[in-house]
Every structure is written in structure tokens, then in C-alpha cells.
N, CA and C atoms as an extended XYZ file, in Angstrom:
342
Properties=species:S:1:pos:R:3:atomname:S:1:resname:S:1:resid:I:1 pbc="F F F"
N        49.662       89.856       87.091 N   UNK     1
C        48.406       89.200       87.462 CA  UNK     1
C        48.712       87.992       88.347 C   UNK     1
N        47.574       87.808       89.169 N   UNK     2
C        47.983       86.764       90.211 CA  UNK     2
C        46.753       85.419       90.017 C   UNK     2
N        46.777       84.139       90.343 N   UNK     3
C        46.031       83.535       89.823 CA  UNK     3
C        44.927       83.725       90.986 C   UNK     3
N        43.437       83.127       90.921 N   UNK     4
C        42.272       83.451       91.643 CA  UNK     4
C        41.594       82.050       91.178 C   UNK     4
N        41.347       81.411       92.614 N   UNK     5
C        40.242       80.266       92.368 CA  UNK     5
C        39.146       80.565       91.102 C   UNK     5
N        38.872       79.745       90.481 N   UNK     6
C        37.070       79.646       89.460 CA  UNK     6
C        36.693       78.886       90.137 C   UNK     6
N        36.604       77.735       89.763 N   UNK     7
C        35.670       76.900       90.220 CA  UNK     7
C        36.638       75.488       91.457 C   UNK     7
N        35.981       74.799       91.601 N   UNK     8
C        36.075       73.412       92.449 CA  UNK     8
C        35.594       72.070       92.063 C   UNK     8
N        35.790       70.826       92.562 N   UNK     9
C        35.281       69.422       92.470 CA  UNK     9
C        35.874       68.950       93.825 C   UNK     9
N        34.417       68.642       94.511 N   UNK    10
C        35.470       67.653       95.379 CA  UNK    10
C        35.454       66.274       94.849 C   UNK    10
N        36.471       65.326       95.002 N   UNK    11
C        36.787       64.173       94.800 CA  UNK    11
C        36.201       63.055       95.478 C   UNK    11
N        35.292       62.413       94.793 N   UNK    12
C        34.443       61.304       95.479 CA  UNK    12
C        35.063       60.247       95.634 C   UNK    12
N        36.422       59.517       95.243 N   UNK    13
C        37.024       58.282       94.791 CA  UNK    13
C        38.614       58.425       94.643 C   UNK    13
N        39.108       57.454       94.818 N   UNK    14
C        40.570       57.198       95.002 CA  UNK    14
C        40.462       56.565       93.584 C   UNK    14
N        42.021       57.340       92.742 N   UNK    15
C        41.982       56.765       91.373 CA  UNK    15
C        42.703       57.602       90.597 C   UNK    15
N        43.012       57.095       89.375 N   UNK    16
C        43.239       58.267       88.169 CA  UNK    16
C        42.831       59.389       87.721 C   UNK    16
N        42.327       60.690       87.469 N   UNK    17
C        41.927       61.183       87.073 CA  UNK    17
C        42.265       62.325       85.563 C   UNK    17
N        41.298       62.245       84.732 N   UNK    18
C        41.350       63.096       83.465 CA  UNK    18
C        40.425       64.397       83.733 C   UNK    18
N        41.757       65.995       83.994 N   UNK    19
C        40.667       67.002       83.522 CA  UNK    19
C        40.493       67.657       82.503 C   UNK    19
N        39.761       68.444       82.453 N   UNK    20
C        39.425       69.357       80.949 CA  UNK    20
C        39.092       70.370       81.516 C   UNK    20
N        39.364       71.486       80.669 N   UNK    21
C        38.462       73.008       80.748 CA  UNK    21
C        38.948       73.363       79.548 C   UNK    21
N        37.800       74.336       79.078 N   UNK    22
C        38.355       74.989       78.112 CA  UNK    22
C        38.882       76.771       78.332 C   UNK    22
N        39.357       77.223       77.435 N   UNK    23
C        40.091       78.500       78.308 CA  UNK    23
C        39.945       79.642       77.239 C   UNK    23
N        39.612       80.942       77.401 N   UNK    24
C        40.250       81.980       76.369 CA  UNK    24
C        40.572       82.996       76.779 C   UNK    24
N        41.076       83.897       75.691 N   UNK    25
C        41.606       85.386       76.000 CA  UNK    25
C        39.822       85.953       76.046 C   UNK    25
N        39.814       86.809       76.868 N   UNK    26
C        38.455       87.471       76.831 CA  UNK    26
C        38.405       89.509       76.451 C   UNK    26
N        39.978       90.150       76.198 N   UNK    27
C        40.033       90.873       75.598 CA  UNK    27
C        40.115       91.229       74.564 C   UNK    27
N        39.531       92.417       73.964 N   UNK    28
C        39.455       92.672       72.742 CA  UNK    28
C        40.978       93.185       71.500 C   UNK    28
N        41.969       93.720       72.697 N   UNK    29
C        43.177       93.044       71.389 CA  UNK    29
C        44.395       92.291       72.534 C   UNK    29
N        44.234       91.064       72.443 N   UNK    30
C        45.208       90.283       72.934 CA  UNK    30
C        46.644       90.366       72.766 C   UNK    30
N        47.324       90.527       73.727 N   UNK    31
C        48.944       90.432       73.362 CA  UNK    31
C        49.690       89.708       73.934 C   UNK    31
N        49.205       89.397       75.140 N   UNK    32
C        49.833       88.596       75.519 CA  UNK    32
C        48.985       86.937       76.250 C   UNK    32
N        49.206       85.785       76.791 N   UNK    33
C        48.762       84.811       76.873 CA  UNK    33
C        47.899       84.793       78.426 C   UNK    33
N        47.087       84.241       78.333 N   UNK    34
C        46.214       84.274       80.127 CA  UNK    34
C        46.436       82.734       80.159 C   UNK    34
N        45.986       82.344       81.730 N   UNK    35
C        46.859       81.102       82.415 CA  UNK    35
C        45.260       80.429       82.809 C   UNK    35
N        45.601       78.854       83.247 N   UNK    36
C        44.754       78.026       83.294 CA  UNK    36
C        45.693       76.976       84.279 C   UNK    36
N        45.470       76.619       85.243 N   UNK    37
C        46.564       75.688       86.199 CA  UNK    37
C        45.319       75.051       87.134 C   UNK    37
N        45.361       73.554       87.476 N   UNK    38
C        45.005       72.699       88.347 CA  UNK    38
C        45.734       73.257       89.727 C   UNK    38
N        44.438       73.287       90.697 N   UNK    39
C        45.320       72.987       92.238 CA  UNK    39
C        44.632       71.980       92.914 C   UNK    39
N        45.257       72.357       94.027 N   UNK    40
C        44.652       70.744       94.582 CA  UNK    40
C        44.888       70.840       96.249 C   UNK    40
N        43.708       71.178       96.509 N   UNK    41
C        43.497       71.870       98.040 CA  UNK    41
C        44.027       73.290       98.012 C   UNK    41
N        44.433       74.041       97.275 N   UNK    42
C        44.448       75.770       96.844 CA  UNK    42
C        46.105       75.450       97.108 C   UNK    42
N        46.643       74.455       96.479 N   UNK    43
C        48.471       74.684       96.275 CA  UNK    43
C        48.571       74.173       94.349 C   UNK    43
N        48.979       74.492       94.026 N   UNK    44
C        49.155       74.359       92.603 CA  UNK    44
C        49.599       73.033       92.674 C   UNK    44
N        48.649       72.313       91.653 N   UNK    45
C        49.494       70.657       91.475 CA  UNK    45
C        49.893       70.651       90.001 C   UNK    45
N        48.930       70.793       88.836 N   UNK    46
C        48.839       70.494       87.424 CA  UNK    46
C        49.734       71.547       86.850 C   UNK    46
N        50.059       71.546       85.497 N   UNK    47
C        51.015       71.759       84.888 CA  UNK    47
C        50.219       73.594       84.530 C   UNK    47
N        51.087       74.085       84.445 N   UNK    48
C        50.296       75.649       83.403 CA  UNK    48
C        49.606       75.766       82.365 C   UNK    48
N        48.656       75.968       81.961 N   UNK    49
C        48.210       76.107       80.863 CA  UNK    49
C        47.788       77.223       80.537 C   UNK    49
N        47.679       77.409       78.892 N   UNK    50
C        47.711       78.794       78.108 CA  UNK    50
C        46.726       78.880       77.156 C   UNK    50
N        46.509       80.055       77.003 N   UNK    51
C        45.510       80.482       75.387 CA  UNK    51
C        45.765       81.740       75.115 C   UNK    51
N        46.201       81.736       74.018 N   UNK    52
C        46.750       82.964       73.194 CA  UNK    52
C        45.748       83.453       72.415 C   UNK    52
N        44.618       83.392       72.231 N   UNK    53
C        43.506       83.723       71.082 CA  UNK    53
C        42.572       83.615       71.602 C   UNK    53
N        41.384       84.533       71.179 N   UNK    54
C        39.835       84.380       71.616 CA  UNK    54
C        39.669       83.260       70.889 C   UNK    54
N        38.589       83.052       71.658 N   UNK    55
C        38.045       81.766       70.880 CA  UNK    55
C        38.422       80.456       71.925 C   UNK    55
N        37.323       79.539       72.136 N   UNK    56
C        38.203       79.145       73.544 CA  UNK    56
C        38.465       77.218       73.140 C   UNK    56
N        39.979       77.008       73.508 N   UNK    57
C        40.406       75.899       73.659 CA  UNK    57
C        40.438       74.933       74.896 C   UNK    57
N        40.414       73.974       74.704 N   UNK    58
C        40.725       72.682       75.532 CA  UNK    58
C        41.707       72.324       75.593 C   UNK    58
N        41.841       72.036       77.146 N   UNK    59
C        42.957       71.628       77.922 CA  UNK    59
C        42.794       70.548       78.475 C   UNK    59
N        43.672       69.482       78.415 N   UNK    60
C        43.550       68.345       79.498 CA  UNK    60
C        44.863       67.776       79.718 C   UNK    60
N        44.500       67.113       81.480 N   UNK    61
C        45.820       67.154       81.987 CA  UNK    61
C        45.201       65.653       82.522 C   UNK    61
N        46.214       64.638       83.429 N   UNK    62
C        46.094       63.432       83.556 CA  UNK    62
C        46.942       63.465       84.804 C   UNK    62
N        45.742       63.130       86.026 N   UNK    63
C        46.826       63.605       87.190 CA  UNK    63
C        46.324       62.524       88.097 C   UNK    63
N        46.981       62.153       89.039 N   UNK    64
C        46.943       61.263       90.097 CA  UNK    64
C        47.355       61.632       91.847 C   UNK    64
N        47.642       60.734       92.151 N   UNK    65
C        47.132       61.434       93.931 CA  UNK    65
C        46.632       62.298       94.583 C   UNK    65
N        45.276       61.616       94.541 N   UNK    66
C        44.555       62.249       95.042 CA  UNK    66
C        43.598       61.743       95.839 C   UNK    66
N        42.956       61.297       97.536 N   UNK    67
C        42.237       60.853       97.888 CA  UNK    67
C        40.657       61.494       98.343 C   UNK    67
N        40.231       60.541       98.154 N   UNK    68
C        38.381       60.818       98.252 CA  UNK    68
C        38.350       61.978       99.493 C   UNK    68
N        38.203       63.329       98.940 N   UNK    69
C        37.360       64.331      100.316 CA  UNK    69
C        38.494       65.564       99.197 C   UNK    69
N        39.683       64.971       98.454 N   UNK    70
C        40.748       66.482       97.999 CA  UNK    70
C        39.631       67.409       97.636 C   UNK    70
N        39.990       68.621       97.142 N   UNK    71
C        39.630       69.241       96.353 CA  UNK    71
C        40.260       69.674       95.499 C   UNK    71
N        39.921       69.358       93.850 N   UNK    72
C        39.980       69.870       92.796 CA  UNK    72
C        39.754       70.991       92.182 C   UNK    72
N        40.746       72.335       91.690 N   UNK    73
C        40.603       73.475       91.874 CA  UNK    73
C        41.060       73.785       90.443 C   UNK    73
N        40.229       74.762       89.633 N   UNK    74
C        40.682       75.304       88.473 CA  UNK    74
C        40.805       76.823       89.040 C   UNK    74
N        42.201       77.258       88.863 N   UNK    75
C        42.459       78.780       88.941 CA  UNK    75
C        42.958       79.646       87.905 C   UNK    75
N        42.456       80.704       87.321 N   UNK    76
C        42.700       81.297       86.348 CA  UNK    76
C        43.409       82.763       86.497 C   UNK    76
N        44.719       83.077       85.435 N   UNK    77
C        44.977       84.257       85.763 CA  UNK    77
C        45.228       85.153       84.205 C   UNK    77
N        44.849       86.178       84.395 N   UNK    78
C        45.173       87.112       83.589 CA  UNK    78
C        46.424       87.147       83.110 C   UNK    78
N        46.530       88.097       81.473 N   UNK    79
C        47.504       88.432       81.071 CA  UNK    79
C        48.192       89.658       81.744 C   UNK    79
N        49.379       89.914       81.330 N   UNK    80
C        50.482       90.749       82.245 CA  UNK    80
C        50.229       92.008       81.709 C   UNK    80
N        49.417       92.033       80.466 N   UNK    81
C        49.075       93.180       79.770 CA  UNK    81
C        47.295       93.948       80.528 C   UNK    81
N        47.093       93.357       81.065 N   UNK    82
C        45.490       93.506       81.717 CA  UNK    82
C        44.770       92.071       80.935 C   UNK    82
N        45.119       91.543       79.667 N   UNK    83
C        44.170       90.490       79.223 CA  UNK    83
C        43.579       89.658       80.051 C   UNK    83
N        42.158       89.361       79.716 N   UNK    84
C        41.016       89.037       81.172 CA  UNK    84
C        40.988       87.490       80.303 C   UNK    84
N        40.828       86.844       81.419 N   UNK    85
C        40.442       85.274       80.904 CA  UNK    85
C        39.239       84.966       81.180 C   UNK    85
N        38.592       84.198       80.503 N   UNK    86
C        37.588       83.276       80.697 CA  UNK    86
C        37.452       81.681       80.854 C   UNK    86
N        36.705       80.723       81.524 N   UNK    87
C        37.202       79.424       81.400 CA  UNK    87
C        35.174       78.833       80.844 C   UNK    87
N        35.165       77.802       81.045 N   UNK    88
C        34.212       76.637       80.896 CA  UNK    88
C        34.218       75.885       80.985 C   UNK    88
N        33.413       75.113       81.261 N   UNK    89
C        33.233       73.212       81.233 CA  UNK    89
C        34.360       72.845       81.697 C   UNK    89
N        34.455       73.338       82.847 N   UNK    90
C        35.593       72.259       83.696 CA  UNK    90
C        35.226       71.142       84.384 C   UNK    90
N        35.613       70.137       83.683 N   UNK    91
C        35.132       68.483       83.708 CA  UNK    91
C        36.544       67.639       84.367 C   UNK    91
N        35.493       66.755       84.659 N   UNK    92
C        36.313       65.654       85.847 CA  UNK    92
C        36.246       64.238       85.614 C   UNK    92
N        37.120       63.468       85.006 N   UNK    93
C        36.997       62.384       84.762 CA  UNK    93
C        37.801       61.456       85.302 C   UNK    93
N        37.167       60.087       85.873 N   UNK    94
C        37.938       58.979       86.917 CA  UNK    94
C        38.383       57.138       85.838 C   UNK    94
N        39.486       57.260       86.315 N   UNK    95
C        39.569       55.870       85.849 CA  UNK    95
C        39.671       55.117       86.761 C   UNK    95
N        38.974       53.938       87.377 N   UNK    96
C        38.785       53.141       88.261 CA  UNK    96
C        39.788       51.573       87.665 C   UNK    96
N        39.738       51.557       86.525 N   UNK    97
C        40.638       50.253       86.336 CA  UNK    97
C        41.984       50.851       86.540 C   UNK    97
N        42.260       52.327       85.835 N   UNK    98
C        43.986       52.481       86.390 CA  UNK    98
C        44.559       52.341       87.462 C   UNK    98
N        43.609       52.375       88.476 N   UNK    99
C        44.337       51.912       89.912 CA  UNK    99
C        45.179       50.566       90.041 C   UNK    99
N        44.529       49.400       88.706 N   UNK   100
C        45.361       48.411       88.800 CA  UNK   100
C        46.753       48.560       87.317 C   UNK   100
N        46.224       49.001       86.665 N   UNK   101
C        47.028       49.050       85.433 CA  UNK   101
C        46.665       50.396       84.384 C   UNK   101
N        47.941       51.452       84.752 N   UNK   102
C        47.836       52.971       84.528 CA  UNK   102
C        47.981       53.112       83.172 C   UNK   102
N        48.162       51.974       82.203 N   UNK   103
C        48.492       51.546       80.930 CA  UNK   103
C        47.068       51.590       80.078 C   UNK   103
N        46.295       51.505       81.205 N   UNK   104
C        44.831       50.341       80.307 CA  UNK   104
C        44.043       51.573       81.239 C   UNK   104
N        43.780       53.271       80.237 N   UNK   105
C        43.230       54.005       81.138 CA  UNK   105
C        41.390       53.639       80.411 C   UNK   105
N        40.401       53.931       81.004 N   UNK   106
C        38.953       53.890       81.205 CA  UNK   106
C        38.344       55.176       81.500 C   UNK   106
N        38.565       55.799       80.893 N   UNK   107
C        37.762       57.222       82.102 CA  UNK   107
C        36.521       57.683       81.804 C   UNK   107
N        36.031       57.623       82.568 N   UNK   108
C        34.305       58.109       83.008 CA  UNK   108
C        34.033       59.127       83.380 C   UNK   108
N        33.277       60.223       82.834 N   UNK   109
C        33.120       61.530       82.887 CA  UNK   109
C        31.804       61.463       84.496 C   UNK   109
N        32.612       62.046       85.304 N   UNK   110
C        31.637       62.019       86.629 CA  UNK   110
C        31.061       63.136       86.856 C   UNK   110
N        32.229       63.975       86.940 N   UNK   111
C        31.911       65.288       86.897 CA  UNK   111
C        32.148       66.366       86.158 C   UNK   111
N        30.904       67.072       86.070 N   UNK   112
C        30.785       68.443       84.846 CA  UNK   112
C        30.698       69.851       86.002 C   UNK   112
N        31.197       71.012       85.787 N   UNK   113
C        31.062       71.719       86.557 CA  UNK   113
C        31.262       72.991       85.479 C   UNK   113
N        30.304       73.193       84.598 N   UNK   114
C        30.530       74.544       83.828 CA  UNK   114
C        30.709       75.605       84.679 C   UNK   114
């Protein structure tokens, strides 16, 4: 399986950002794990993410450089077995004080993009 854009955010603001989605297996007998990965202008930036079980979990990742116009990309791929994924509520959150101190994060849910 190869990964395939879902959804998008473009980026209104220079800053920190917190994402979320939640993710599941969407076949009926799972065997193996389906994928969940951040890109960022359609090149992979964020780390891999997984769900081994129906039933759908949350993911969040904590990523930085990125300037006002990027685009924020959730791409999802199937298991190697045919297992089909599903995602949701892929949310976008900015911290505006981490720009001065990445210690002391603030984040503000800006964007929702079920």
C-alpha cells in the first residue's frame, strides 16, 4: 500500500504547532497495522503513525517549521494485507508564545478539519 493525501490545513501563522487525528483499522479481521503520517507541502515531515485495532485512536505529534501559506497534510495508508484505514478530526493547534520560549507551550485549537 502506498500512502494517499486525506485531508489539508493551510497554515495561517508562523509558530509551534500541535496535531491530532484520530486513526483506525476499518477492516473486518485486521492483521496487520494501517499508517497515519504528517506531510508538509505533499513530502513527508511528521513521524509514522499506527493503529492496530478498530476502534479509533489519537495521535498527536508537535512539529515546527513551518511558515504562514505551508500546507499541512494528513496522508493515510493501508495495511499490506488489503486493511483499509479510516481517519477523523484532524485538528490543528498553534502556540504563539513558543516562538519565544518552546518550554512554556500554549496551544490554541484553530483549526478543526473532520
Amino acid at each position: 500500500a502506498t500512502y494517499k493525501k486525506y485531508k489539508e490545513i493551510l497554515i495561517p501563522n508562523y509558530g509551534y504547532f500541535r496535531v491530532k487525528f484520530d486513526i483506525q483499522i476499518a477492516s473486518a479481521d485486521p492483521l496487520n497495522p494501517v499508517y497515519g503520517r504528517i506531510y508538509k507541502n505533499g513530502v513527508a515531515f511528521g513521524t509514522e503513525q499506527s493503529a492496530t485495532t478498530i476502534g479509533y485512536v489519537t495521535k498527536s505529534e508537535d512539529l515546527s517549521g513551518f511558515l504562514p501559506g505551508t500546507l499541512l497534510q494528513l496522508w493515510l495508508k493501508g495495511g499490506p494485507g488489503g486493511e483499509q484505514v479510516q481517519a477523523r478530526n484532524f485538528r490543528l493547534y498553534w502556540d504563539d508564545t513558543g516562538q519565544n520560549n518552546p518550554y512554556l507551550p500554549a496551544f490554541v485549537d484553530i483549526m478543526t478539519n473532520g
